[in-house]
C-alpha positions, 0 to 999 in steps of 0.5 A: 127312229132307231138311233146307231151305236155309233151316233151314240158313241159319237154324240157322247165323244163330242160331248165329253170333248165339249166339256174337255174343252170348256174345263181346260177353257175354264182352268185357263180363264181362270189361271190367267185372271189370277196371273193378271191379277198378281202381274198387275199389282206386281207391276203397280209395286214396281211403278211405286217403288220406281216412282219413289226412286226416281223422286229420290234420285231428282231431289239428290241431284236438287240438293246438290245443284242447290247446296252452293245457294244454301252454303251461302244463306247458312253463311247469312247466319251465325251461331252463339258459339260464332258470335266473337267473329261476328263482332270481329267483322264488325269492328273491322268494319270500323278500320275500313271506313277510317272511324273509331269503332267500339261496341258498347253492349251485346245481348242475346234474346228471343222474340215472343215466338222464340225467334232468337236475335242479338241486339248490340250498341255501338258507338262511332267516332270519325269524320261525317264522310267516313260515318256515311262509309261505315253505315253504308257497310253496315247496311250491306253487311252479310245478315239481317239488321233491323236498324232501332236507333240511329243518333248522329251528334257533332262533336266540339271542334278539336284545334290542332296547332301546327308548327309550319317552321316559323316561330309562332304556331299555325292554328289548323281547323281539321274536319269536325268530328260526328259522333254516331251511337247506333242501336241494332239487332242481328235478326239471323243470329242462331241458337246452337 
């Protein structure tokens, strides 16, 4: 069977469009996947930095709703340089209840870990009720004590005399004094 020219021509028209065709498929594939490729870790980039922004972003707007809470727990605790106002509050403590107060010593230390802490006496003079008053206010003092020793002792009696207008002077008994001597150790003193 003779073949025509123009089958020929044809035949190779087609063909040379089919590989045309199947190299412009090939280069499109091909530009696509690396187009898809370079989109994908751009895209995973984006994800990564927005993830961190949005990481950031949440733990900014934590801190600020959680800095009233931290202002009061960084209030909890005093530095070397506050200590004098720390002991200040405590002898205030002392007018509030009604007793006499005096701290008796004040030391600073550290624990075997390195955890510091000042340890302080004090020594009390009042009326049994008014010594319930000032531990009660120790105990709720802003900190953290930890209570070594407590020695609550009475006192002698003091007489009191008075003079009720009459020539002889009336012998008045008044509430007997206690005396409490209290070892203690403020657990959030701070190093500066």
């Amino acid at each position: 069977m003779k073949t025509s020219k123009k089958t020929l021509i044809l035949l190779a028209t087609a063909v040379v469009f089919a590989l045309a065709a199947s190299g412009l498929y090939a280069f499109l594939f091909v530009t696509i996947k690396n187009k898809t490729e370079a989109t994908s870790t751009l895209v995973e980039k984006i994800d990564e930095i927005s993830g961190k922004e949005s990481r950031l972003a949440s733990s900014v707007s934590l801190l600020k709703r959680e800095n009233a809470d931290i202002e009061k727990v960084s209030a909890l605790f005093f530095k070397e340089n506050e200590v004098v106002n720390f002991t200040k509050n405590i002898e205030e403590l002392g007018a509030q209840s009604g007793t006499v107060l005096t701290i008796e010593s004040l030391e600073r230390g550290s624990t075997e870990k390195a955890t510091p802490f000042l340890s302080f006496r004090i020594k009390v003079i009042g009326e049994f009720s008014d010594i319930a008053r000032l531990l009660m206010l120790l105990e709720n003092f802003p900190g953290k004590f930890e209570w070594k020793t407590v020695r609550l002792v009475r006192d002698t009696e003091p007489v009191a005399l008075v003079h009720t207008g009459s020539k002889v002077p009336k012998v008045v008994a008044p509430l007997p004094l206690w005396r409490v001597e209290v070892f203690l150790v403020a657990l959030n003193f701070v190093n500066q």
